[in-house]
Backbone as CSV, one residue per row, in Angstrom:
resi,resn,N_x,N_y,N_z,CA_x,CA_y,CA_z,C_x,C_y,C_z
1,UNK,0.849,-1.170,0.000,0.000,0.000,0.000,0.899,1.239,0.000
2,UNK,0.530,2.462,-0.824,1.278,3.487,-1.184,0.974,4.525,0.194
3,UNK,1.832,5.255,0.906,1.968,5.806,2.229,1.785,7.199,1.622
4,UNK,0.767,8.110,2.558,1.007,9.221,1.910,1.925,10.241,2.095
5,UNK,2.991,11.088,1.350,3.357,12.183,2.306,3.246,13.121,3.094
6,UNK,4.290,13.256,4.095,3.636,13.990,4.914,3.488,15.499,4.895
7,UNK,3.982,15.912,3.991,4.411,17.158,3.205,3.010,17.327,2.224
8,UNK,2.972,18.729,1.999,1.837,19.022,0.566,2.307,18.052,-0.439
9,UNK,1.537,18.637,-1.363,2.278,17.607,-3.109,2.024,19.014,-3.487
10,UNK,0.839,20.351,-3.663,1.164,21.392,-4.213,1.372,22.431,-3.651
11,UNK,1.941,23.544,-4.156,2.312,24.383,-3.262,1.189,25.985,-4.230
12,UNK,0.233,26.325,-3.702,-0.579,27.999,-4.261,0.165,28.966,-3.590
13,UNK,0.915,29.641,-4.732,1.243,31.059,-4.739,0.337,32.133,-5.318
14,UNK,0.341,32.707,-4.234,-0.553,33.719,-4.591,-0.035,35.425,-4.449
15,UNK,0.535,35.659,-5.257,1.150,37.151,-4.937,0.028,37.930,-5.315
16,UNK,0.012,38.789,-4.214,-0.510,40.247,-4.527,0.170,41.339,-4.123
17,UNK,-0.504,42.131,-4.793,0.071,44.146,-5.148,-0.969,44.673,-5.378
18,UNK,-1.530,45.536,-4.646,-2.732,46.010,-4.721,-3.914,45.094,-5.436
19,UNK,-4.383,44.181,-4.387,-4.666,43.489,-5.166,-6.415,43.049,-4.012
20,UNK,-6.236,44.459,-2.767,-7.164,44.127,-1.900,-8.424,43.635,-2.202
21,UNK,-8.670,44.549,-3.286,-10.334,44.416,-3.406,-10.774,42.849,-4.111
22,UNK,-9.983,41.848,-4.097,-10.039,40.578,-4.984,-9.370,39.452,-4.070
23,UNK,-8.825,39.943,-2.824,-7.826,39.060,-1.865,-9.064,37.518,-1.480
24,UNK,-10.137,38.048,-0.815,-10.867,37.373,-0.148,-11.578,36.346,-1.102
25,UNK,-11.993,36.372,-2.485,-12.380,36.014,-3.845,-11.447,34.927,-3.623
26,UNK,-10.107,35.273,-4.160,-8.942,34.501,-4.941,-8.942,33.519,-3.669
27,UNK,-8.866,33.847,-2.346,-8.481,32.985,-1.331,-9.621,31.864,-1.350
28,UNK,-10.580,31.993,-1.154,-12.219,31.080,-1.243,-12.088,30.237,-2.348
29,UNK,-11.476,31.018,-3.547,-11.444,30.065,-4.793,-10.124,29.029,-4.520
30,UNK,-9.228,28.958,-3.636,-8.143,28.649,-3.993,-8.764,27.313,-2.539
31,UNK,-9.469,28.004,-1.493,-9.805,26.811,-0.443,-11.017,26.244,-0.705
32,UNK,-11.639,26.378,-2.071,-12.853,25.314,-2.454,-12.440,24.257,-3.447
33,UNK,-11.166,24.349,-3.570,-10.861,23.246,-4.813,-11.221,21.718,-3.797
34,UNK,-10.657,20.792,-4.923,-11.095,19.472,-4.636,-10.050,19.011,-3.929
35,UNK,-8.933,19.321,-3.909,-7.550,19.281,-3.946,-7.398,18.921,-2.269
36,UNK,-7.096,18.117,-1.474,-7.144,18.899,0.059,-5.236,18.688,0.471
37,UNK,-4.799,18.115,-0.541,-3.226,18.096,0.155,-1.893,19.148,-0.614
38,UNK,-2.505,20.385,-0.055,-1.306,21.513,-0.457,-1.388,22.092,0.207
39,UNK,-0.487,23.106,-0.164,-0.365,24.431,0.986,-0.691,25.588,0.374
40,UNK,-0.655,26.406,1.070,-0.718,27.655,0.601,-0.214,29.173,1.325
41,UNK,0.891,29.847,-0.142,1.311,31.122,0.444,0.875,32.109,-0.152
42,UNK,0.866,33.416,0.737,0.588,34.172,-0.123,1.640,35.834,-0.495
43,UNK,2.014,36.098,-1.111,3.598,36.936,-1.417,2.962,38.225,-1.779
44,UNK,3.371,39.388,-0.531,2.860,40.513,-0.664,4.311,41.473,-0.970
């Protein structure tokens, strides 16, 4: 049987720069995927 890691497998970058008025959007879209083993940063 294949073990999973214990680490993400993807990593969401998300840079923003003035980018307030869309922060809360992009974030919701990025924690409704199907996906549940990554991480996520975000680069201001």
């Amino acid at each position: 049987m294949a073990s999973h890691p214990s680490s993400p497998i993807v990593t969401v970058l998300l840079p923003v720069y003035n980018g307030e008025r869309y922060l809360r959007e992009a974030v919701e879209s990025i924690l409704t995927q199907t996906l549940e083993s990554f991480e996520g940063k975000t680069l201001t």
